[in-house]
N, C-alpha and C positions, 0 to 999 in steps of 0.2 A: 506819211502814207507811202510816199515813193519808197521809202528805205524798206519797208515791210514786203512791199512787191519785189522787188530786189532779191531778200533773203525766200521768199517762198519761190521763187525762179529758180535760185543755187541749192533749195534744199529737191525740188524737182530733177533738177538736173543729176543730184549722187544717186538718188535714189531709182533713176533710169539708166543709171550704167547694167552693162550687161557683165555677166563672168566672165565673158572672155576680155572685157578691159581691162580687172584688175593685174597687175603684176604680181605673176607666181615669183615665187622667194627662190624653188630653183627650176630649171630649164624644161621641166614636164611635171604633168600630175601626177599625184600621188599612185593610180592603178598604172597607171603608165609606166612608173619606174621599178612596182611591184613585178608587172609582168616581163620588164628589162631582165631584171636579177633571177626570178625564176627559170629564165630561156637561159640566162647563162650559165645555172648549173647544171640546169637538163643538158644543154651542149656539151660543158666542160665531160659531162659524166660517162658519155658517149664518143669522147675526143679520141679516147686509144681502144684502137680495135682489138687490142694486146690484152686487153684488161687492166688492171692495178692493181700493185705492190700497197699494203697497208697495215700499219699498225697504231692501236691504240691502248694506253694505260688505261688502267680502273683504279677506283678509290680504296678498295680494298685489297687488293693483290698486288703484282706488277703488269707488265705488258702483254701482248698479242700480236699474234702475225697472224693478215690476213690476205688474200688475192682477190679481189671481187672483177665480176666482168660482166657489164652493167646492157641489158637490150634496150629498143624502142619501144620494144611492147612493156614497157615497167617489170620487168622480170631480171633477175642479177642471181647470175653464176658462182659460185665462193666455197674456199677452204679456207680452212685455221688451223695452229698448231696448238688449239688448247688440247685435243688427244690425236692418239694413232686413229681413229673413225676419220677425225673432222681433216683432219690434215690429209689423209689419200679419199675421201670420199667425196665428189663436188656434189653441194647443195644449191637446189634452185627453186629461191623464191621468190616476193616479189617486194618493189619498194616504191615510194612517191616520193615527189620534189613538191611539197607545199607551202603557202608561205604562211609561218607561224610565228610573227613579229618579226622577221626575217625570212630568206629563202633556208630550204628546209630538208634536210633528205632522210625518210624514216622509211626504217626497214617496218612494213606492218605485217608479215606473216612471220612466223616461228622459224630461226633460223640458225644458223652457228652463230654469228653475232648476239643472238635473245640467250644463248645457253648462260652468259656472262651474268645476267640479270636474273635465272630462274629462281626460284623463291625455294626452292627446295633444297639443303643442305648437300655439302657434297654432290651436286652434280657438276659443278667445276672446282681443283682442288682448292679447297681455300675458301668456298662459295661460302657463307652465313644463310641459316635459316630466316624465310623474309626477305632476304636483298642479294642473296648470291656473291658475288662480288662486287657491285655497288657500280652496273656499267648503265648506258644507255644505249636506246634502239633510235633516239631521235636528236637527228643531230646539223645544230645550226650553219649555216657558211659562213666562212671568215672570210677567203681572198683564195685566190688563184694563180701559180706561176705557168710558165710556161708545159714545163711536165709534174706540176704536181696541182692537188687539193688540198686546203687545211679545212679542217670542220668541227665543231667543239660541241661532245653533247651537252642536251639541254639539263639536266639535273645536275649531274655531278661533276659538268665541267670540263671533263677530260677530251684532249685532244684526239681525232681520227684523222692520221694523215695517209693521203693515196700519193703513191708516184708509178708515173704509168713504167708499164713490164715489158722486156722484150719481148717479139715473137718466141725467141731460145725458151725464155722465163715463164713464158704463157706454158709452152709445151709441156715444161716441166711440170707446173703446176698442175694440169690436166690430167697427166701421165701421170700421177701419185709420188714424183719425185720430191716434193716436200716431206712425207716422210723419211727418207731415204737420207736428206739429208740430216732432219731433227734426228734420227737415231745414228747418226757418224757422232752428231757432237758428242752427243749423249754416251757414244760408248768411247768415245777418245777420254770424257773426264772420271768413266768407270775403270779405265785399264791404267792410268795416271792420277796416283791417287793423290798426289803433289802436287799440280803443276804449279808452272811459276813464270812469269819474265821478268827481264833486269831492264827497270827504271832508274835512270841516271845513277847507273852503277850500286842501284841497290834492287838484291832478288826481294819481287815481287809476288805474293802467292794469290793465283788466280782461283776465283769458285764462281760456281754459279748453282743457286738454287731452284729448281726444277718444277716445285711443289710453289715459292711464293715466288715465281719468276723472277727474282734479283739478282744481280751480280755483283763481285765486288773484287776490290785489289785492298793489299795488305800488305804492311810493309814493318820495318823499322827504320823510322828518321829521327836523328839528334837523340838516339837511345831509349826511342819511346814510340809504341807501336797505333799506327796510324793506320786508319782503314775508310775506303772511299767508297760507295756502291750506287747502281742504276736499275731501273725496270731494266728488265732486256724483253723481247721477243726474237724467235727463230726464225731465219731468213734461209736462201736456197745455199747463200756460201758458211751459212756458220752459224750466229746471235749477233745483234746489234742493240747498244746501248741506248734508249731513248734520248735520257737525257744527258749521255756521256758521262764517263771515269773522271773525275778531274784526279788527280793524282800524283804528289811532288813534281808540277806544273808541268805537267802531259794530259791531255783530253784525250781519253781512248773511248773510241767510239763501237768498235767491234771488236770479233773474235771470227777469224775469215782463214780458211780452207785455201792454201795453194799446194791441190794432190795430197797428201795424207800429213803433211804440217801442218798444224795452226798456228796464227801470226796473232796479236794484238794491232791492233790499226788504231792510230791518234787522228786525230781532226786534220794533220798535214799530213797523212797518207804515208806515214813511219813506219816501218812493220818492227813488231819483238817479237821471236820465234817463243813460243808456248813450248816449254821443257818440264822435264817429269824431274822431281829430286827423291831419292830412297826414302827419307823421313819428312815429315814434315818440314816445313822450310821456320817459323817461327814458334818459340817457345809459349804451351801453354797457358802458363800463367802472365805473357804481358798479352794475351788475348783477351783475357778474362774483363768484364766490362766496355770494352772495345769492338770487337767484334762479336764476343758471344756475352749476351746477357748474363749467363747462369749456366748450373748444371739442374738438371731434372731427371727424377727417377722412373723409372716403369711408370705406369696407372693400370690400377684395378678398374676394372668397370664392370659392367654388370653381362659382358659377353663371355664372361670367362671366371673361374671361379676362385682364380689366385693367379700374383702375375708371373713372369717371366722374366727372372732379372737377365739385366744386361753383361754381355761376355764378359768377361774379366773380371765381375765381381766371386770375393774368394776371402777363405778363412777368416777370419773377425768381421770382413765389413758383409759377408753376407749375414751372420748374426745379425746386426746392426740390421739391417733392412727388414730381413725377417720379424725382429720387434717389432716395426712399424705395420710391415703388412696382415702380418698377423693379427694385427692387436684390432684390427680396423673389422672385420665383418664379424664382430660379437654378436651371437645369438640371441635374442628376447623369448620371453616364456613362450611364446608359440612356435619355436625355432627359425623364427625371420629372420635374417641379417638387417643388424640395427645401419652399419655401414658397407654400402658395396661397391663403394668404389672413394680412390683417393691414391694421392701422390705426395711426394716432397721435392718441393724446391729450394736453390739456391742462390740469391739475388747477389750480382754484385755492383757494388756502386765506388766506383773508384775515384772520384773525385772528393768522399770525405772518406775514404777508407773504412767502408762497412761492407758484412753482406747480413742478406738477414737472411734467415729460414723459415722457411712457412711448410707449413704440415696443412693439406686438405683431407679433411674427410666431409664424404659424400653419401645423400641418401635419394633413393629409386623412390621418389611419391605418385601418386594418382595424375598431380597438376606438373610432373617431369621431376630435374635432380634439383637438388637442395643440400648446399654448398656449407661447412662453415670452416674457419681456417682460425692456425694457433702461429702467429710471430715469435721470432727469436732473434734479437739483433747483436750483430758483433763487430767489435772494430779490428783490426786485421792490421797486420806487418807484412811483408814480402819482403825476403832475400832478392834483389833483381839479378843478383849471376848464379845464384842455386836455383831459386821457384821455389822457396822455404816461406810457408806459409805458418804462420802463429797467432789464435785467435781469443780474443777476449771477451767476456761477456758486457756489453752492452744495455741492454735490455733484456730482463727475463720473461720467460714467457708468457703471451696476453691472455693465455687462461682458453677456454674450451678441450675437447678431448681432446685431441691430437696431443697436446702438451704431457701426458703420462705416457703416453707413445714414444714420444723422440727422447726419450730421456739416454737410451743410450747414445744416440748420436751426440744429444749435446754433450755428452759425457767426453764423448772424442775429441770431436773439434774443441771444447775448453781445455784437455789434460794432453793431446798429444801434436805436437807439429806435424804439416803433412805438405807432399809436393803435388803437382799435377802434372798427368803425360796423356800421350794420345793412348787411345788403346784402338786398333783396326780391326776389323772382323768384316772381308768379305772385302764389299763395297761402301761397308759401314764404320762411319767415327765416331769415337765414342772420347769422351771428356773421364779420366780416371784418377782418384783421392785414394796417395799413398801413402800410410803412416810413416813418418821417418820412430817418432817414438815407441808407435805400437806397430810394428814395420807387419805385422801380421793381417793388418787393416789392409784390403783392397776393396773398391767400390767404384761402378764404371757407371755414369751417368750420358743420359742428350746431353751434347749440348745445345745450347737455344739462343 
């Protein structure tokens, strides 16, 4: 009997503890450390009266530059350099710090930031119908250093980093000078249509694409062409590499403006002067596969009634194209075009020495286009000090229309050897298929 009294004493007694005896596992409750974190991004966010320097990749595109300059009253200042609008015109909307499995910062009105995400094709370039460029409006906190924010949105992952601005870089930013400077770079790699620096004694050819915001270096090492590339976004001195060039063991981090030179900058603050060369700096053909996929022709679509071939196509190889494009908007008894739109591409794959060709033809239905395509595969030789190309038939073709269409091109590429060169027009490059055997064959493609 005593031992019964005993255990109903001990079991009274746990069951009279109060919450505040147990031992919390760490140093505060749970709302308590919520509203810790919260207050310290709302502070952090408000720390420079300057504003902040920012950029973030998307899943679909490359990078973004953006300045935000964040108030008390939940309202925040911002340019971007996804256009000439966003980039001189500041927008001002508003944002919260909530905690959403974390603390949290979501832009909830319409703003340069949402343009990233619009569901509408083509409102940023790149954008996909539905997802835009695949960015986010809500975006978690990571950590904090002394002048910067890290924050990673919630869907796609991608990093938003802030580094606070100077008062100089505020002004600018204000004053529309972020345009001013995105269009220096921009017109320095229109009037250079080479450029290039020299990494460890070997030239280097500098691009940066504009349209999928990448960058990239290209090179030749140990007689085989290497090419490296980064998101970039537009900054007040130049573009900055996200994720840096790595680059026959150089980390180039920018492309920086000192007075009307551009420098390459490496992670140890190295500069290479950006220089222009008359011709291209590396041969076509050890490009091919490497840096550019393929060549592609025109498209017909349905906004134009026949297309426009690319400059330098001439004598037999515009034949050749003309079969195809012609042959694609046949009439049906009621005078419809049975195809209104379609291209030809050229795949190459140079790890087993193929390309293939694929012929699209396209048709305008009720529920949108409606796609089908014709394969042709070939295995391939190159001369590596000519760019002597000679191709064999592989795979014949997988049947659908297209395939009665390309018959003269496959004609070419199986019966005549052919080289590739640049062909320039403007500010534009163009990928060009010379016959050496049917030397009458020119044809200037994308390249892609």
């Amino acid at each position: 009997m005593k031992r019964i009294y005993v255990l109903l004493i001990a079991a009274v007694s746990l069951f009279g503890c109060t919450k505040s005896d147990v031992d919390l596992i760490f140093d505060s409750l749970p709302e308590e450390r919520i509203n810790v974190r919260l207050t310290e991004l709302q502070n952090k966010l408000l720390e420079s009266p300057s504003g902040w320097k920012a950029s973030l990749t998307t899943t679909a595109s490359g990078g973004y530059g953006f300045y935000f300059n964040f108030k008390e009253d939940q309202t925040v200042a911002m340019v971007s350099d996804i256009n000439a609008t966003t980039a001189r015109v500041m927008s001002n909307s508003t944002y919260r710090v909530k905690w959403v499995m974390n603390a949290s910062l979501i832009f909830d009105t319409y703003n340069y930031i949402s343009l990233l995400q619009d569901p509408t094709a083509g409102t940023v370039p790149g954008g996909a119908q539905g997802s835009g460029v695949k960015s986010d409006v809500e975006f978690e906190y990571l950590r904090a250093t002394a002048d910067s924010i890290i924050l990673r949105g919630k869907k796609y992952q991608n990093e938003l980093v802030l580094v606070k601005a100077s008062v100089d870089e505020s002004d600018k930013y204000n004053n529309g000078e972020y345009q001013t400077s995105i269009n220096k770079i921009n017109n320095f790699f229109a009037v250079n249509a080479n450029p290039y620096i020299e990494v460890a004694g070997v030239r280097t050819s500098v691009e940066i694409n504009r349209t999928a915001k990448t960058a990239s270096l290209t090179g030749i090492i140990d007689g085989a062409a290497k090419s490296a590339s980064s998101k970039f976004y537009y900054a007040l001195s130049g573009v900055n590499f996200r994720e840096g060039i790595n680059f026959s063991g150089v980390d180039m981090v920018s492309l920086t403006f000192k007075g009307d030179l551009l420098y390459g900058v490496d992670r140890e603050g190295k500069e290479y002067e950006v220089k222009n060369s008359v011709s291209p700096i590396l041969p076509l053909h050890m490009l091919m596969g490497v840096k550019y996929a393929g060549l592609r022709s025109p498209t017909l679509t349905n906004s134009s009634p026949s297309v426009t071939y690319f400059p330098g196509t001439a004598g037999s190889g515009l034949t050749i194209l003309r079969r195809y494009f012609d042959g694609l908007p046949n009439r049906n008894a009621n005078g419809v075009a049975v195809f209104g739109y379609g291209y030809v591409d050229l795949a190459w794959n140079t790890a087993n020495k193929r390309v293939t060709l694929t012929g699209v033809a396209g048709q305008y239905q009720a529920t949108g286009l409606a796609t089908w395509t014709t394969t042709i595969v070939y295995d391939y030789t190159v001369d590596e000090s000519t760019g002597e190309y000679k191709f064999t038939l592989r795979t014949a073709a997988s049947g659908g229309y297209s395939a009665a269409i390309l018959d003269q091109l496959h004609a070419f590429l199986t019966t005549s050897r052919f080289k590739l060169d640049y062909h320039v027009d403007g500010a534009n490059l163009y990928g060009k298929m010379i016959g050496i055997d049917s030397p009458n064959v020119q044809m200037s493609f994308q390249l892609r």
